[in-house]
mmCIF file of the N, C-alpha and C atoms, coordinates in Angstrom:
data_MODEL
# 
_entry.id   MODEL 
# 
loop_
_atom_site.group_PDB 
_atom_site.id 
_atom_site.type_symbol 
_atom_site.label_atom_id 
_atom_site.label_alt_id 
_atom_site.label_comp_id 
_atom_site.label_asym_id 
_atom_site.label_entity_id 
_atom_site.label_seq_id 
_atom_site.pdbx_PDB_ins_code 
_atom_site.Cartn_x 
_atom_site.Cartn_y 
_atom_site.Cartn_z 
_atom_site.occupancy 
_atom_site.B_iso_or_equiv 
_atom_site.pdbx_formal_charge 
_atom_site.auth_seq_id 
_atom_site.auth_comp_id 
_atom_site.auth_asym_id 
_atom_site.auth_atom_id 
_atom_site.pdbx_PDB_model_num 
ATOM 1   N N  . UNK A 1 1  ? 9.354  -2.551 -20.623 1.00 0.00 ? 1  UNK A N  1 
ATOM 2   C CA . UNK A 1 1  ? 10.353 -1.879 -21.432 1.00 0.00 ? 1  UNK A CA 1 
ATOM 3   C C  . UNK A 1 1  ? 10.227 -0.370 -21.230 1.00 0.00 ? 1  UNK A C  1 
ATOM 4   N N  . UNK A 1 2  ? 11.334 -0.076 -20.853 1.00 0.00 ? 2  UNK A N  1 
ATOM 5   C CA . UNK A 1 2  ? 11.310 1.389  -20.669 1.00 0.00 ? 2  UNK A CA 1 
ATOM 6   C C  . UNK A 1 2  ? 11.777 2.187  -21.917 1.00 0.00 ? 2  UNK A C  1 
ATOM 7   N N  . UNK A 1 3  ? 11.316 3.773  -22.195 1.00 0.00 ? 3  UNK A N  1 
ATOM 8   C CA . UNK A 1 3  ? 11.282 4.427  -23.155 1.00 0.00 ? 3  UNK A CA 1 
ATOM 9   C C  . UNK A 1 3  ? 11.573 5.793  -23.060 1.00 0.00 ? 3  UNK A C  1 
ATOM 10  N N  . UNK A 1 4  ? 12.861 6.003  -23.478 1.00 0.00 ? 4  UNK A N  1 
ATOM 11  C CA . UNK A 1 4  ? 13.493 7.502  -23.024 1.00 0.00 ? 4  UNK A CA 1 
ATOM 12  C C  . UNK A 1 4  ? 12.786 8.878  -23.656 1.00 0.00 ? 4  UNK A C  1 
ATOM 13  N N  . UNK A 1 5  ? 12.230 10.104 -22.701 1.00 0.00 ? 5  UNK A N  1 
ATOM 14  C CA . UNK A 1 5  ? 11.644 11.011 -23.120 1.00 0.00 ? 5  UNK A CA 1 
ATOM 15  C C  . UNK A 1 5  ? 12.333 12.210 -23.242 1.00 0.00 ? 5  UNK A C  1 
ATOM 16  N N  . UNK A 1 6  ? 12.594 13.141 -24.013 1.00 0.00 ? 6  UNK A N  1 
ATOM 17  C CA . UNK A 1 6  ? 13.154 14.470 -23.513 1.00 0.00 ? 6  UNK A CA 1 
ATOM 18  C C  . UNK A 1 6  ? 12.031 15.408 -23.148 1.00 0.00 ? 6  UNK A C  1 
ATOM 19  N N  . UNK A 1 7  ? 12.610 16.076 -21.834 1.00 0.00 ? 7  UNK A N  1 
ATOM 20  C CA . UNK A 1 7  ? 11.806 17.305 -21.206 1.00 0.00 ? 7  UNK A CA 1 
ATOM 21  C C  . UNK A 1 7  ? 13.131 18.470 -21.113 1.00 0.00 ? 7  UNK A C  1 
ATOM 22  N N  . UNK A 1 8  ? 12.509 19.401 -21.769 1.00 0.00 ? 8  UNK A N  1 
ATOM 23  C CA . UNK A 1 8  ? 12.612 21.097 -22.204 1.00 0.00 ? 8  UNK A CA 1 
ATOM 24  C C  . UNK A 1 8  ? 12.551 21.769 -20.893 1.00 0.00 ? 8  UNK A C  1 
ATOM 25  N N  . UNK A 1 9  ? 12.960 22.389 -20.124 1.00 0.00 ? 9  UNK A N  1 
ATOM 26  C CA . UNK A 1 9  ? 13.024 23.576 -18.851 1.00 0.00 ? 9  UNK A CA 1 
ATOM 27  C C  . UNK A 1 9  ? 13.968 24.063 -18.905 1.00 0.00 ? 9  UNK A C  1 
ATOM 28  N N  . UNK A 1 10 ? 13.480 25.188 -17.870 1.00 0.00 ? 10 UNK A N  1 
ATOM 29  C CA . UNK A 1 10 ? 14.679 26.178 -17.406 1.00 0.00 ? 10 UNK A CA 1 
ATOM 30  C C  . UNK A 1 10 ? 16.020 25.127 -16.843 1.00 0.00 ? 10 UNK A C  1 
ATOM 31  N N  . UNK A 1 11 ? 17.098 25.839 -17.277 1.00 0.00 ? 11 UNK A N  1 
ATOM 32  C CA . UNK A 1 11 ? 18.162 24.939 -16.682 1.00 0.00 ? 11 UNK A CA 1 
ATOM 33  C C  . UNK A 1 11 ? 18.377 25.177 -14.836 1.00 0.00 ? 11 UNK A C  1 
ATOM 34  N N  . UNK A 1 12 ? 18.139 26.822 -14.616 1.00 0.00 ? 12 UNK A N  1 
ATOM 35  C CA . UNK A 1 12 ? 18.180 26.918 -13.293 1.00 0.00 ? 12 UNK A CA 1 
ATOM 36  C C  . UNK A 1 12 ? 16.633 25.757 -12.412 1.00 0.00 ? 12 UNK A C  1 
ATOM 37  N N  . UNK A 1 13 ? 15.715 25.736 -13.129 1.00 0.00 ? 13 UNK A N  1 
ATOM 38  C CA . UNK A 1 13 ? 14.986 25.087 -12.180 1.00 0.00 ? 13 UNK A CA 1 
ATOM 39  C C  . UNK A 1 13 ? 15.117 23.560 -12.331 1.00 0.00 ? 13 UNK A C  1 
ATOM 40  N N  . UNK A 1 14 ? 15.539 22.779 -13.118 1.00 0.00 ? 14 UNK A N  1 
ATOM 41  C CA . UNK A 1 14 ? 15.856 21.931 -13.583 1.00 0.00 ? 14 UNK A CA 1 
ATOM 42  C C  . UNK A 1 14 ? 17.376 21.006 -12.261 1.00 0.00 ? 14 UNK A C  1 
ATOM 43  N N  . UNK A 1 15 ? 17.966 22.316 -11.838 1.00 0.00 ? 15 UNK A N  1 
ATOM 44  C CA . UNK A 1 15 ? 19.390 22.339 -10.856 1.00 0.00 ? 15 UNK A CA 1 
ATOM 45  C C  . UNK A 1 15 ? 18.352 22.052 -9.163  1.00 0.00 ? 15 UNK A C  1 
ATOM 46  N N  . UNK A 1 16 ? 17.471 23.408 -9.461  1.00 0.00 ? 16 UNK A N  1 
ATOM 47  C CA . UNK A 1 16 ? 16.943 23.033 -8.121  1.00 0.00 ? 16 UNK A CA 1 
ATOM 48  C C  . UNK A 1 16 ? 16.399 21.938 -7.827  1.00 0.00 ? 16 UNK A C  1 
ATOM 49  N N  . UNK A 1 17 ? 15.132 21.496 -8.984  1.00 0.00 ? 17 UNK A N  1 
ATOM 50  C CA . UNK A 1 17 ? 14.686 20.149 -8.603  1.00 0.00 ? 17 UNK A CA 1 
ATOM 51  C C  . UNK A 1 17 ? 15.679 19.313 -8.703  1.00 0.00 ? 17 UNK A C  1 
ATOM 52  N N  . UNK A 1 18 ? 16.895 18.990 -8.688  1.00 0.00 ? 18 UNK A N  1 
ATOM 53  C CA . UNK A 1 18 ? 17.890 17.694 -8.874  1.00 0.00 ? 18 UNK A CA 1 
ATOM 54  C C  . UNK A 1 18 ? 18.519 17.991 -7.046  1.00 0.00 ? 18 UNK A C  1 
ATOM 55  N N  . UNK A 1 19 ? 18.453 19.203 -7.096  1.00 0.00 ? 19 UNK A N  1 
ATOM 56  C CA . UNK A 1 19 ? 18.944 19.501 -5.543  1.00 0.00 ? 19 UNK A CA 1 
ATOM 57  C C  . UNK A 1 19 ? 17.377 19.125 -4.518  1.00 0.00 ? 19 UNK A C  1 
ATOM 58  N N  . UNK A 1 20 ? 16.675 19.585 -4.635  1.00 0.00 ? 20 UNK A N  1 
ATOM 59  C CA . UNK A 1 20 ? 15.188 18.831 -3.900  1.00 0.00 ? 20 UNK A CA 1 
ATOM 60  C C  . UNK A 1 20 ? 15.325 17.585 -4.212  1.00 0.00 ? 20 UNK A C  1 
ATOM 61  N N  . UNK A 1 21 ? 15.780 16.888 -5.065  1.00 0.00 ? 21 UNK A N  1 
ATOM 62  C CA . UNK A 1 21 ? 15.501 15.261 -4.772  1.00 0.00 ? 21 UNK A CA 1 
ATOM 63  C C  . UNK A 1 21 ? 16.489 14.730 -4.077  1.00 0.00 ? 21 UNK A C  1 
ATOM 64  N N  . UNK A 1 22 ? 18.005 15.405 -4.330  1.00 0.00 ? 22 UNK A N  1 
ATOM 65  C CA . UNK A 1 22 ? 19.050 14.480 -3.561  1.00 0.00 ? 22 UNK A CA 1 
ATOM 66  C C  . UNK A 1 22 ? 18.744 14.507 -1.979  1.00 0.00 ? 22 UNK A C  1 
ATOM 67  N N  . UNK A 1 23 ? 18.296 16.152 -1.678  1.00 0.00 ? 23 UNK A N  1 
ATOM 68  C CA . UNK A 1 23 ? 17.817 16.217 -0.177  1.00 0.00 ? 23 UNK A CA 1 
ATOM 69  C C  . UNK A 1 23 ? 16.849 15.142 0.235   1.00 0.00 ? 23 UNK A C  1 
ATOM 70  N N  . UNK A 1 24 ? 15.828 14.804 -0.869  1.00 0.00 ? 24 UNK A N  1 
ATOM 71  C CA . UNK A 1 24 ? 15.612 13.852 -0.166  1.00 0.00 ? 24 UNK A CA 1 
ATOM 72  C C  . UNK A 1 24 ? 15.639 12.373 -0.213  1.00 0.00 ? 24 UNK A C  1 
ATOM 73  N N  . UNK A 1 25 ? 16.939 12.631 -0.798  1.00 0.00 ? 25 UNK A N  1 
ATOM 74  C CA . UNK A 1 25 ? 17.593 10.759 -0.785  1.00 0.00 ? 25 UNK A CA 1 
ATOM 75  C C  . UNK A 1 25 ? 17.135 10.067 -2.090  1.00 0.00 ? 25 UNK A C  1 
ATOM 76  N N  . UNK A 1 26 ? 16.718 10.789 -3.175  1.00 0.00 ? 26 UNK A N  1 
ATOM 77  C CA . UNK A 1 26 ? 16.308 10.288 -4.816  1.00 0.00 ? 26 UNK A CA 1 
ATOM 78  C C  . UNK A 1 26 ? 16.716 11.320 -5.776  1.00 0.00 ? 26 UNK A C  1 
ATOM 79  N N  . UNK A 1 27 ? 16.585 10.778 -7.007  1.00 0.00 ? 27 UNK A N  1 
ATOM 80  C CA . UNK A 1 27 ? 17.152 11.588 -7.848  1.00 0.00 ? 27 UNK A CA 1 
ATOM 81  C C  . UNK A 1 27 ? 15.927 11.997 -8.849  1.00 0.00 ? 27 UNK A C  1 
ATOM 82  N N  . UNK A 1 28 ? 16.027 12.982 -9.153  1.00 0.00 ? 28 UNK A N  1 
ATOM 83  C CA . UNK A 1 28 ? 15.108 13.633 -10.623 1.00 0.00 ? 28 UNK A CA 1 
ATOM 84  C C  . UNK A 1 28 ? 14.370 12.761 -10.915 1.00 0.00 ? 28 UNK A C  1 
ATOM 85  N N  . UNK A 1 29 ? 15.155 12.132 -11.665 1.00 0.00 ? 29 UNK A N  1 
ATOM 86  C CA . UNK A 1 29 ? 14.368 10.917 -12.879 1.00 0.00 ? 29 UNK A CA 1 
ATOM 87  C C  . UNK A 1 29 ? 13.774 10.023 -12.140 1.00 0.00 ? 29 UNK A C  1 
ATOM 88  N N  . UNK A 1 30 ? 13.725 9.982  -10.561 1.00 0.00 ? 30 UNK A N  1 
ATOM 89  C CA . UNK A 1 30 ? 12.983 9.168  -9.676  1.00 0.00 ? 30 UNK A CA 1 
ATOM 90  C C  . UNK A 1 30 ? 11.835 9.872  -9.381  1.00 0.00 ? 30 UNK A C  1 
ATOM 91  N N  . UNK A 1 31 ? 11.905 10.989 -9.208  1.00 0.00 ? 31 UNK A N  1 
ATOM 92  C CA . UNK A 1 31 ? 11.128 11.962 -9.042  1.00 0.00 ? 31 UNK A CA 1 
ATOM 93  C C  . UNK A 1 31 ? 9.915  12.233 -10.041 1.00 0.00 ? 31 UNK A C  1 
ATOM 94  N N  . UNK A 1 32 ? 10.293 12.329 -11.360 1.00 0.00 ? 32 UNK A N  1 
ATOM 95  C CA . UNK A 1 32 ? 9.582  12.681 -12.298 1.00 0.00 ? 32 UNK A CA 1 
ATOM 96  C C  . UNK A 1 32 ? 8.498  11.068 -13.128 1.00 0.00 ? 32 UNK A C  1 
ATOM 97  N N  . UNK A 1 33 ? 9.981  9.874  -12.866 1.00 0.00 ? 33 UNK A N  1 
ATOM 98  C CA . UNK A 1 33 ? 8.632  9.053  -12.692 1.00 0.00 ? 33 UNK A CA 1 
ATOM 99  C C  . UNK A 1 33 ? 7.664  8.424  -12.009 1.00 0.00 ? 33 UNK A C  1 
ATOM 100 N N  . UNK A 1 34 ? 8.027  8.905  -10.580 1.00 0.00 ? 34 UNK A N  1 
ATOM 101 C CA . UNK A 1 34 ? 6.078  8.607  -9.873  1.00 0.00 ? 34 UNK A CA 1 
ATOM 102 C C  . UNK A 1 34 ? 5.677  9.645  -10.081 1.00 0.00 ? 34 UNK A C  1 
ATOM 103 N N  . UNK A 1 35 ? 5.842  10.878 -10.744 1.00 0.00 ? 35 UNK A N  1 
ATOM 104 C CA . UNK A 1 35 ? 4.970  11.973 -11.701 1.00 0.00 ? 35 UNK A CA 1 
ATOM 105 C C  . UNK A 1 35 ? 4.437  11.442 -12.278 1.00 0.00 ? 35 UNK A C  1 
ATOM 106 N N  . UNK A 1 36 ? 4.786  10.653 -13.734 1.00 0.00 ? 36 UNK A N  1 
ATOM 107 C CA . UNK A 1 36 ? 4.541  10.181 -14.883 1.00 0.00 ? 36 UNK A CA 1 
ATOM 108 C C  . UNK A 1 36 ? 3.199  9.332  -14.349 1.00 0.00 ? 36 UNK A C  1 
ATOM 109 N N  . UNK A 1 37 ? 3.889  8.051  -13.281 1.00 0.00 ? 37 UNK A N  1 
ATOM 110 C CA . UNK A 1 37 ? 3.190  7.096  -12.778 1.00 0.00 ? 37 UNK A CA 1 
ATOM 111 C C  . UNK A 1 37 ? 1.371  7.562  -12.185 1.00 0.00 ? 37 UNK A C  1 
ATOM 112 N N  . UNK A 1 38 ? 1.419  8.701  -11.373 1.00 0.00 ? 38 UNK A N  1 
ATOM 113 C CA . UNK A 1 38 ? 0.601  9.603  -10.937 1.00 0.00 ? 38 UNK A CA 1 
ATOM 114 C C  . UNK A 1 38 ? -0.640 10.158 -11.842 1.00 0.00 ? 38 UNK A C  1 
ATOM 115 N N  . UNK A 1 39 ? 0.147  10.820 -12.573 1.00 0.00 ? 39 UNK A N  1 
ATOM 116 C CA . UNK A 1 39 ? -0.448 11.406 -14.222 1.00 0.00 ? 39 UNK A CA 1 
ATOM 117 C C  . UNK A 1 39 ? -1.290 10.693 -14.750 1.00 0.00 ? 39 UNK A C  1 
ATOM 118 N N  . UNK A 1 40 ? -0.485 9.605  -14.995 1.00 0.00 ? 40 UNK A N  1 
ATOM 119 C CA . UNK A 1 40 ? -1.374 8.529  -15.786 1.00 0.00 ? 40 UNK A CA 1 
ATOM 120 C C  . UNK A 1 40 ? -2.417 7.706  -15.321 1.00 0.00 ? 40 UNK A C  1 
ATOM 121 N N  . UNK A 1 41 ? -2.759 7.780  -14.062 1.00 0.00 ? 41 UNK A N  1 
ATOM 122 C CA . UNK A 1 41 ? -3.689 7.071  -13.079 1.00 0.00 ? 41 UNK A CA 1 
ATOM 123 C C  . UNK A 1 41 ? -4.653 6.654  -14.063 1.00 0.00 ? 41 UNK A C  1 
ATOM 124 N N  . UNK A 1 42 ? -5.440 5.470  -13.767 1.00 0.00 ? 42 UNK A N  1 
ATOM 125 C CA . UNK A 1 42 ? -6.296 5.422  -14.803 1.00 0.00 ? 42 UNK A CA 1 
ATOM 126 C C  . UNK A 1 42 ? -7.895 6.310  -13.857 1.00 0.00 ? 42 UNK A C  1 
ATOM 127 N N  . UNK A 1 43 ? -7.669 6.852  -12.832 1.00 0.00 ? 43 UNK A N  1 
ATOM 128 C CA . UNK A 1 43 ? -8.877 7.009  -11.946 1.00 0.00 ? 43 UNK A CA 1 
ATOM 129 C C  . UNK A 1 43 ? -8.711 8.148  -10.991 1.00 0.00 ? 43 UNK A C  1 
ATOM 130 N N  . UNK A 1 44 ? -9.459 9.179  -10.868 1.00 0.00 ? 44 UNK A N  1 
ATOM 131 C CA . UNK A 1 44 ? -9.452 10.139 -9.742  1.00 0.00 ? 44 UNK A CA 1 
ATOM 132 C C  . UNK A 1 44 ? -8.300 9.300  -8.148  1.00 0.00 ? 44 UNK A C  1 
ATOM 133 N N  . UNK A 1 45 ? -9.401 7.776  -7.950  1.00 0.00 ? 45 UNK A N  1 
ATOM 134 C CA . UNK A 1 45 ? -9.028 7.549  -6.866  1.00 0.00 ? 45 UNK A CA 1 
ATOM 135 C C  . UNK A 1 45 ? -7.432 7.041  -7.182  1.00 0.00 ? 45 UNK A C  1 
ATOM 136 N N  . UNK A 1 46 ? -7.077 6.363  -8.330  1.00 0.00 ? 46 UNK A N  1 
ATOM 137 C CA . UNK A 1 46 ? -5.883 5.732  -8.524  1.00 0.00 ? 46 UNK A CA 1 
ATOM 138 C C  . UNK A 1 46 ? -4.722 6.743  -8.205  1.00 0.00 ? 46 UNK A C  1 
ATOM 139 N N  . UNK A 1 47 ? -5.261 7.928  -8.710  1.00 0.00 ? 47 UNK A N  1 
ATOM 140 C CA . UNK A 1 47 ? -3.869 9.315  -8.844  1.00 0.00 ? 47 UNK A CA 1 
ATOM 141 C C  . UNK A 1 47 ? -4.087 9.666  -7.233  1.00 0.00 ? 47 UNK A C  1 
ATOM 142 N N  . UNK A 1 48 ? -5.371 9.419  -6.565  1.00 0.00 ? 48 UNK A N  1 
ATOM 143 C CA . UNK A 1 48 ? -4.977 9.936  -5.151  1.00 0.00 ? 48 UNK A CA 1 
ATOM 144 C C  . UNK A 1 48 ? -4.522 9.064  -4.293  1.00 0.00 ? 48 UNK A C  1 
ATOM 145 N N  . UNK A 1 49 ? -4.480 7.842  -4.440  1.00 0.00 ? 49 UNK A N  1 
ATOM 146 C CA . UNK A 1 49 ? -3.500 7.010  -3.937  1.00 0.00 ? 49 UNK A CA 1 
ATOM 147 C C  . UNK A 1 49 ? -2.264 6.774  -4.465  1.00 0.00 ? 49 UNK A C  1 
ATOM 148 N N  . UNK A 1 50 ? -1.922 7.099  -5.761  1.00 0.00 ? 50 UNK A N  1 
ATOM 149 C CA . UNK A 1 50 ? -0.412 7.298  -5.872  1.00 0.00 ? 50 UNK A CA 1 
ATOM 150 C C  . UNK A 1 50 ? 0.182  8.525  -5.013  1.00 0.00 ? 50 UNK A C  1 
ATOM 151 N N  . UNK A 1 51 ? -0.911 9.800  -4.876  1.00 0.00 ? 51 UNK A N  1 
ATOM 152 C CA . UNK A 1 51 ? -0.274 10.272 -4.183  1.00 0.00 ? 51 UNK A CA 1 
ATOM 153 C C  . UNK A 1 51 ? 0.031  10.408 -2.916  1.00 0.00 ? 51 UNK A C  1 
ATOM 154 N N  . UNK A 1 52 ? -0.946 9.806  -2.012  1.00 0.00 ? 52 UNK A N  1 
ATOM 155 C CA . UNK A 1 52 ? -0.424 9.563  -0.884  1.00 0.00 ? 52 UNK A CA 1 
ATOM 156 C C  . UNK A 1 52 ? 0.538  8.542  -1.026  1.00 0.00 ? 52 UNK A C  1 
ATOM 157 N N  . UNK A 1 53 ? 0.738  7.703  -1.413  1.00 0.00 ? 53 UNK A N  1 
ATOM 158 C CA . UNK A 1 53 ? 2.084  7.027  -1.509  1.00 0.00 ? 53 UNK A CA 1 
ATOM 159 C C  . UNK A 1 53 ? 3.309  7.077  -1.610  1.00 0.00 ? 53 UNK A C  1 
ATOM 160 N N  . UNK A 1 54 ? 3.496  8.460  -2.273  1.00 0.00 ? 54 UNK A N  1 
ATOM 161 C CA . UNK A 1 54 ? 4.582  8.806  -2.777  1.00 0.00 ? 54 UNK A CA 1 
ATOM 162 C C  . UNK A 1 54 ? 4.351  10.096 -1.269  1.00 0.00 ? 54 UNK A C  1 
ATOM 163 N N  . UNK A 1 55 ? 3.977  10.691 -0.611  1.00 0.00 ? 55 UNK A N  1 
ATOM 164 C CA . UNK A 1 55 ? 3.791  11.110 0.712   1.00 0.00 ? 55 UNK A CA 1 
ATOM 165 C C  . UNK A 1 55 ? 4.501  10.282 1.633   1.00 0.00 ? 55 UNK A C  1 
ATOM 166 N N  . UNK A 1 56 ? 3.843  8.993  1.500   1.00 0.00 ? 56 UNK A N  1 
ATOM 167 C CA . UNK A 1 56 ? 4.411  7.970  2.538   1.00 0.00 ? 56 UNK A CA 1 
ATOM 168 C C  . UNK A 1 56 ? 6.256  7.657  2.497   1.00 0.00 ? 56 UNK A C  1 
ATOM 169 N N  . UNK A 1 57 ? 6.328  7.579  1.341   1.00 0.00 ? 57 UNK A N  1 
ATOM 170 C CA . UNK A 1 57 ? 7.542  7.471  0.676   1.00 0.00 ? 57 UNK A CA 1 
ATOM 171 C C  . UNK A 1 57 ? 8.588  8.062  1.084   1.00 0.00 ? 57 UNK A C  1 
ATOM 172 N N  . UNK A 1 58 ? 8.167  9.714  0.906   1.00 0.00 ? 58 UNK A N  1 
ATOM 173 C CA . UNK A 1 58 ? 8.763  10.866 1.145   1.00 0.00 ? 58 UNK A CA 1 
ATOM 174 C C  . UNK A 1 58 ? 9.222  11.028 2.636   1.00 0.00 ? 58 UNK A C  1 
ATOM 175 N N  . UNK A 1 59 ? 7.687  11.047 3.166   1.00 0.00 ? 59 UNK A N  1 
ATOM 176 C CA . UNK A 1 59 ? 8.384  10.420 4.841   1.00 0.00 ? 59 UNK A CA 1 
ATOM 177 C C  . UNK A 1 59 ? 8.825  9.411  5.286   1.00 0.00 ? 59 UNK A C  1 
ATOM 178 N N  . UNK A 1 60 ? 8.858  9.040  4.998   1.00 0.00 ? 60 UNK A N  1 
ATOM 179 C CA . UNK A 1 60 ? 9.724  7.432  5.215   1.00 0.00 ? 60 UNK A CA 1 
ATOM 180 C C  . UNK A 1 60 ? 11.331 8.064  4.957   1.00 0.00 ? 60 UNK A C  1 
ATOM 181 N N  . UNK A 1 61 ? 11.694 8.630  3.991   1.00 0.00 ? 61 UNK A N  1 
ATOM 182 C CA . UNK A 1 61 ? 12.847 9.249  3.427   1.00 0.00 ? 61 UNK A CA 1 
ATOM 183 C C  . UNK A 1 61 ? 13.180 10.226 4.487   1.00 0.00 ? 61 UNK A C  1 
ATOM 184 N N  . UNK A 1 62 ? 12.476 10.823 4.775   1.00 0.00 ? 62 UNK A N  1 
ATOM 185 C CA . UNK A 1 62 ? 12.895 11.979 5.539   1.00 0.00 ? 62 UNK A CA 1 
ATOM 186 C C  . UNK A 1 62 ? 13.130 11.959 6.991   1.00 0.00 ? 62 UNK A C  1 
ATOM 187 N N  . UNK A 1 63 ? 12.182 10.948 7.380   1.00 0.00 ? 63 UNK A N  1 
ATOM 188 C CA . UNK A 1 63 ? 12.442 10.083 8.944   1.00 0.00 ? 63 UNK A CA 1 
ATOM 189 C C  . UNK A 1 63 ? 13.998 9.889  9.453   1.00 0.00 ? 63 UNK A C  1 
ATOM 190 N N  . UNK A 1 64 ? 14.470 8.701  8.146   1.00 0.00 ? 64 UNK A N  1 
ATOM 191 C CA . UNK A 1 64 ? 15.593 8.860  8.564   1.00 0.00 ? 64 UNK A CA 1 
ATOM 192 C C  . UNK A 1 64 ? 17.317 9.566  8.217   1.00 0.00 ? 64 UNK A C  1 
ATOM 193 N N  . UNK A 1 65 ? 16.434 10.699 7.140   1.00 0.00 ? 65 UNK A N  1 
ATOM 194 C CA . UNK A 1 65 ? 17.537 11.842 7.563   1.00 0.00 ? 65 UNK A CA 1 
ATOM 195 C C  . UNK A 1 65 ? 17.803 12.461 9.017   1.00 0.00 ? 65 UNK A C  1 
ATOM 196 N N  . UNK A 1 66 ? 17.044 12.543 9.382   1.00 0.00 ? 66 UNK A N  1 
ATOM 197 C CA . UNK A 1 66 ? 16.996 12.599 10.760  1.00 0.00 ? 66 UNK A CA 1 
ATOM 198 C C  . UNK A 1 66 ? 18.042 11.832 12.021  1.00 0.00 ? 66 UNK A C  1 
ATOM 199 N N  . UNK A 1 67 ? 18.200 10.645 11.704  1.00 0.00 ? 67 UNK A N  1 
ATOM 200 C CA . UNK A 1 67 ? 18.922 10.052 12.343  1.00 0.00 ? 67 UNK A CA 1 
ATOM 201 C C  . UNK A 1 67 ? 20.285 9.907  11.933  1.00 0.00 ? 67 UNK A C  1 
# 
């Protein structure tokens, strides 16, 4: 079950990150939850394999902008 949060920012940076995610083929709220997901690691190693994952992800995404 998912559970809606409000987050407070600048509205200009708020524009850019929505423009950084479409570039790369996701949106914000996709963005912010493998943040969340990340964050919450239960383990040094857990958050550093979410983050290479979300690395992998990213390139994977970006590969085939390319084409």
């Amino acid at each position: 079950m998912q559970e809606d949060i409000t987050l407070s920012a600048d509205r200009a940076l708020i524009e850019k990150a929505r423009l950084r995610a479409r570039a790369c083929g996701t949106a914000l709220e996709d963005e912010l939850q493998r943040w969340l997901e990340s964050y919450a690691a239960e383990s040094e190693d857990d958050a550093a394999e979410a983050w290479f994952a979300q690395q992998r992800e990213t390139m994977e995404r970006l590969r085939y902008m390319d084409n």
